[in-house]
C-alpha positions as CSV (number, residue, x, y, z in Angstrom):
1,X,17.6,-51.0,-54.3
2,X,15.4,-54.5,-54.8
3,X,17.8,-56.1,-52.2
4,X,16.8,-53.5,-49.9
5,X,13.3,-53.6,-50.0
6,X,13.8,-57.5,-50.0
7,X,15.7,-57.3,-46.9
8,X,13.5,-54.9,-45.8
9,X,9.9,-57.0,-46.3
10,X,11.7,-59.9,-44.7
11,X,12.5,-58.4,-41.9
12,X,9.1,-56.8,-41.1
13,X,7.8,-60.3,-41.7
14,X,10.2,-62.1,-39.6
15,X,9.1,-59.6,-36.6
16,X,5.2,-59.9,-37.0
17,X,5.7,-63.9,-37.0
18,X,8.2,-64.1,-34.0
19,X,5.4,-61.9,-32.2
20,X,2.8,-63.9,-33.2
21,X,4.6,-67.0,-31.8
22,X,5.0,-65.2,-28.3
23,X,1.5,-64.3,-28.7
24,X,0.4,-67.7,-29.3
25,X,2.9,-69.0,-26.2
26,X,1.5,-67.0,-24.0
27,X,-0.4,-69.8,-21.3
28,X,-0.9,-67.4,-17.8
29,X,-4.3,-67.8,-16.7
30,X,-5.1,-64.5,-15.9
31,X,-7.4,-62.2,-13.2
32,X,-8.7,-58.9,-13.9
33,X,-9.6,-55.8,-11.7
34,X,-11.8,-53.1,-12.8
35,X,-10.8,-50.2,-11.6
36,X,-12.5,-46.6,-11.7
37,X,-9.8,-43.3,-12.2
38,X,-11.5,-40.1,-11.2
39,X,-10.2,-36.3,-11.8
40,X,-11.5,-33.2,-11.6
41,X,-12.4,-33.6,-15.5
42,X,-13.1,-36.7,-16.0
43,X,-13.7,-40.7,-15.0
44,X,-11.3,-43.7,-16.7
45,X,-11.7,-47.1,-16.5
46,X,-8.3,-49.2,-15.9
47,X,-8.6,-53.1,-16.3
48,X,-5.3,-54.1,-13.6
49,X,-4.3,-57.2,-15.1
50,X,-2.0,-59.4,-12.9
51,X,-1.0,-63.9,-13.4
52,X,-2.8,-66.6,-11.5
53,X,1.0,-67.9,-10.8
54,X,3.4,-66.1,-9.1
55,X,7.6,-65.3,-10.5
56,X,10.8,-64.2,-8.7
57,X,9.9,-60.5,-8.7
58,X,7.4,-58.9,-7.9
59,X,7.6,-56.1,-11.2
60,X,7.6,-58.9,-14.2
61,X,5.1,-57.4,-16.4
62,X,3.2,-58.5,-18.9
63,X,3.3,-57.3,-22.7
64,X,0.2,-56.3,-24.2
65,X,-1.8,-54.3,-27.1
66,X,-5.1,-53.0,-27.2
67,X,-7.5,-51.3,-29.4
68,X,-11.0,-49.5,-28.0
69,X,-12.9,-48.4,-31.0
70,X,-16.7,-47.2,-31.5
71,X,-18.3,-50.6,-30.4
72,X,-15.5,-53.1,-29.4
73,X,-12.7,-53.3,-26.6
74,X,-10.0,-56.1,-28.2
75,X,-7.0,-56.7,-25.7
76,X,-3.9,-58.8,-26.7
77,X,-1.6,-60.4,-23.7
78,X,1.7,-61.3,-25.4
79,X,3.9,-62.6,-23.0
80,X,5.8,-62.0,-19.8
81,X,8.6,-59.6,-19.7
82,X,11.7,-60.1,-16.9
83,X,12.4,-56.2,-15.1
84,X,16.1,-54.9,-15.8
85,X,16.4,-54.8,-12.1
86,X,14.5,-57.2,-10.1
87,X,12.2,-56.7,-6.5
88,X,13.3,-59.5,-4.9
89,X,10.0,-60.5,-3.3
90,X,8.1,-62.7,-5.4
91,X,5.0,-61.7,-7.0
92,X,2.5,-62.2,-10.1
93,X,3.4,-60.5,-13.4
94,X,0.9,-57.9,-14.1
95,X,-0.7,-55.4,-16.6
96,X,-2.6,-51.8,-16.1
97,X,-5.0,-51.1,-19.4
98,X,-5.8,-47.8,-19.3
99,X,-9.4,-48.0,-21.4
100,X,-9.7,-44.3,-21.1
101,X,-13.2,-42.6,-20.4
102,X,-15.8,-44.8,-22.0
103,X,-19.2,-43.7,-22.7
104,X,-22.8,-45.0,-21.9
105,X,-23.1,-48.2,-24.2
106,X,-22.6,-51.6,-24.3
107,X,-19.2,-52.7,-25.8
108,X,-18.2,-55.9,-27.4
109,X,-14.9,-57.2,-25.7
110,X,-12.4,-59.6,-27.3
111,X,-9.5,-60.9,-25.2
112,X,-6.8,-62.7,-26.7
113,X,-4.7,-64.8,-24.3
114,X,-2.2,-67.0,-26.3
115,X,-4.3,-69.2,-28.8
116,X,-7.7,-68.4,-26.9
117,X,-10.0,-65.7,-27.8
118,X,-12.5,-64.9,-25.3
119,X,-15.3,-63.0,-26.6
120,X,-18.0,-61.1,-24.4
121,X,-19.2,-57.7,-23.6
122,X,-18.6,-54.6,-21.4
123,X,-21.7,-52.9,-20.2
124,X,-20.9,-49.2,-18.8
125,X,-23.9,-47.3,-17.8
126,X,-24.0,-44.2,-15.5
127,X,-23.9,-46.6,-12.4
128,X,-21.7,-49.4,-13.2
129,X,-19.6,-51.1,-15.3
130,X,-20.3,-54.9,-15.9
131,X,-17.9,-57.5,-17.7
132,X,-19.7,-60.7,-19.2
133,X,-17.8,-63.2,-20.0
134,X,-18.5,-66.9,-20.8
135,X,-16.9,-69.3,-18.0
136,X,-13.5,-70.8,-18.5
137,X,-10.3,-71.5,-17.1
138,X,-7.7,-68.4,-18.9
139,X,-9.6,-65.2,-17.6
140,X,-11.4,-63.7,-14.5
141,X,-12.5,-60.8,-13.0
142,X,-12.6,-60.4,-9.5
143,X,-15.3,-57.7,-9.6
144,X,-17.2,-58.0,-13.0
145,X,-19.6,-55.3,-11.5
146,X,-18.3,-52.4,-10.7
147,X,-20.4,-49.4,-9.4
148,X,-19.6,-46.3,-9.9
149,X,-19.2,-43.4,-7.3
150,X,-22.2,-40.8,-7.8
151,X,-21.9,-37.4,-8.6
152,X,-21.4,-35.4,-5.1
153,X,-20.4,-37.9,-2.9
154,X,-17.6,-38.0,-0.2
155,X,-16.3,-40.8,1.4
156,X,-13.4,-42.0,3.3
157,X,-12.5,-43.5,6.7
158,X,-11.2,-42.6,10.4
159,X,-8.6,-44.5,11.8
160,X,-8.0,-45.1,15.2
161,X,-6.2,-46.9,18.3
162,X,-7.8,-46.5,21.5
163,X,-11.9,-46.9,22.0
164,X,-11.9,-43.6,24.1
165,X,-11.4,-42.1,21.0
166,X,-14.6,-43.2,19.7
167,X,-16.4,-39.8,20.5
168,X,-14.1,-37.7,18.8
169,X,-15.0,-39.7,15.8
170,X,-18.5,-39.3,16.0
171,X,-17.7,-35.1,16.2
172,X,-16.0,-35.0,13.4
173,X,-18.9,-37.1,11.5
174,X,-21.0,-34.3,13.1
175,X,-19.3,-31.7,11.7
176,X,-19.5,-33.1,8.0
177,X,-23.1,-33.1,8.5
178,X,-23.1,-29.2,10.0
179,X,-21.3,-28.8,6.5
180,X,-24.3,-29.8,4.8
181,X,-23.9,-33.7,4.4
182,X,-26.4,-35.2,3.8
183,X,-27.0,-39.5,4.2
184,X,-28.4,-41.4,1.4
185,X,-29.1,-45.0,0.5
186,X,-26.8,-45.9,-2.2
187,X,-26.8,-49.0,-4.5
188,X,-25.6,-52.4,-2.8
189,X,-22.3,-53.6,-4.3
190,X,-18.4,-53.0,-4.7
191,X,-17.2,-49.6,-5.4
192,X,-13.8,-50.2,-5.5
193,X,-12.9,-47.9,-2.5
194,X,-15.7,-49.3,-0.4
195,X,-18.6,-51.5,-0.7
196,X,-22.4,-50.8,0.3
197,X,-24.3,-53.5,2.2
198,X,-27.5,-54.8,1.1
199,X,-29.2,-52.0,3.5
200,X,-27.7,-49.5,1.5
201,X,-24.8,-48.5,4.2
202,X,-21.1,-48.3,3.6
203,X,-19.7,-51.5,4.9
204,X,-17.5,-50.8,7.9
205,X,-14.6,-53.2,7.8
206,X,-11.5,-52.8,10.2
207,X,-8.5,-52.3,8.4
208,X,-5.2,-54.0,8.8
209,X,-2.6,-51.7,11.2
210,X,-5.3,-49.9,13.2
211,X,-7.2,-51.2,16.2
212,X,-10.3,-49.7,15.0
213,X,-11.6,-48.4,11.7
214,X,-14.8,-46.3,10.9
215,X,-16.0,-45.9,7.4
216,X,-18.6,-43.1,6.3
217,X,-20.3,-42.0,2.8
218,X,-22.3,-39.0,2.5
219,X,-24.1,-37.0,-0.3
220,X,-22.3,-33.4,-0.2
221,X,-22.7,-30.4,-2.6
222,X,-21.0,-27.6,-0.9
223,X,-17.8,-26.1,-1.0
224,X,-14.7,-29.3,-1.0
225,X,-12.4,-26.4,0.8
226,X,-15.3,-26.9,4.0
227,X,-13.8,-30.1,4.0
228,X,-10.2,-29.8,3.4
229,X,-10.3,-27.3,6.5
230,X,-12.3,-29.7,8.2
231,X,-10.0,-32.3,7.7
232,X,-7.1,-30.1,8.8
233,X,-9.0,-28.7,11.7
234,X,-9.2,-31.9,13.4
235,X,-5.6,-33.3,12.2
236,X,-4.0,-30.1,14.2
237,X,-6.6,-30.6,17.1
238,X,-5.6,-34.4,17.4
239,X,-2.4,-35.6,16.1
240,X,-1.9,-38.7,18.0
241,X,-5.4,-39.7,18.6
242,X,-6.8,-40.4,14.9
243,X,-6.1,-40.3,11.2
244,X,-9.0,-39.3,8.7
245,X,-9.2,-39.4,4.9
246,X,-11.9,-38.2,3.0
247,X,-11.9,-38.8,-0.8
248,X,-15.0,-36.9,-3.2
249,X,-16.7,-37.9,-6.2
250,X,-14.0,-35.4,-8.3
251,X,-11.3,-37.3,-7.3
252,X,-10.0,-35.2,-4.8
253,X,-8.3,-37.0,-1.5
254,X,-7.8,-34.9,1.9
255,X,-5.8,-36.5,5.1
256,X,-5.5,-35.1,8.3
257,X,-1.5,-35.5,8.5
258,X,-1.0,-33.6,5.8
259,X,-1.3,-29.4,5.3
């Protein structure tokens, strides 16, 4: 019975050190994406994690632990792990932290990549979510504000391919606002689905595989189902002339192709 439990501590010993060597091997410089995950009950923030340095395939992921207590975030990266099966076009290795729904405070974050620590703070607050870190080489985010969608808001865009088009747009735009939208002025940053220019208007940006793009935001408080039908509506009316998505601040999605 001593032998066992010998064999036993050992082996529980041997594990924790050869994880603390693949910790402390780990030397990816990393790049963060804040990322906001909204339901019908509730609002999560994921940090997508993905290498400065590209591998083989483009599913290598990256091991990792974390811990999110009352006051602190602390995130391990451990090393890079090689798929089973491999996508054959190359790609970085990468990480999704779910951080779960955090509320309205300011949290210490620790990050631990190999033998650096990198200590800073997450700021969430009703209209944003701010990472500061100090400068260095190991670990950025792309968007270390983050503002949040507010409450009763839709958004989305209307694809397009020929400029004749262009009225049928501007109905269905209409029509939101016969609905009851309403335009508002909304704080200047990234959103994460769209971004709002320094005059408080969505940024309209023409997206790649459509001749033209037309991006909209609106403060709504009615019935989603207006829209869904809405959305529908024009879908049926005109199949081949335009494709429309409107997204709300519940984290419902409607499309026009779609029933």
């Amino acid at each position: 019975m001593k032998n066992y439990w010998a064999i036993l501590i050992l082996s529980v010993f041997l594990f924790s050190c050869s994880k603390d060597e693949a910790a402390s091997s780990f030397d990816e410089n990393l790049k963060i994406k804040m990322i906001e995950n909204i339901d019908n009950t509730s609002r999560k923030l994921t940090l997508h994690c993905f290498t400065e340095k590209n591998f083989p395939c483009s599913n290598y992921f990256i091991e990792n632990s974390f811990t999110v207590s009352e006051n602190k975030i602390t995130i391990h990266f451990i090393e890079i792990k090689k798929p089973n099966i491999c996508l054959t076009s190359i790609g970085p290795a990468y990480a999704d932290i779910d951080l779960g729904s955090l509320v309205n405070k300011n949290y210490d974050i620790e990050i631990n990549v190999g033998k650096e620590k990198i200590s800073g703070q997450l700021l969430v607050s009703t209209g944003s979510f701010k990472a500061n870190i100090p400068s260095q080489n190991k670990i950025q985010f792309i968007n270390p504000i983050l503002n949040r969608i507010p409450d009763n808001t839709i958004f989305g865009t209307v694809h397009y391919h020929n400029s004749s088009t262009s009225p049928t747009v501007q109905k269905f735009i209409d029509s939101l606002q016969i609905l009851g939208a309403t335009t508002a002025i909304y704080t200047p940053g990234d959103y994460g689905r769209f971004h709002i220019e320094a005059n408080g208007q969505i940024k309209q940006t023409q997206d790649l595989g459509y001749y033209f793009t037309r991006y909209y935001i609106f403060n709504f408080t009615g019935n989603s189902g207006q829209c869904k039908d809405l959305v529908r509506r024009f879908g049926i009316t005109y199949p081949d002339a335009l494709l429309i998505t409107l997204n709300n601040s519940n984290g419902q999605t409607f499309y026009s192709w779609t029933p």
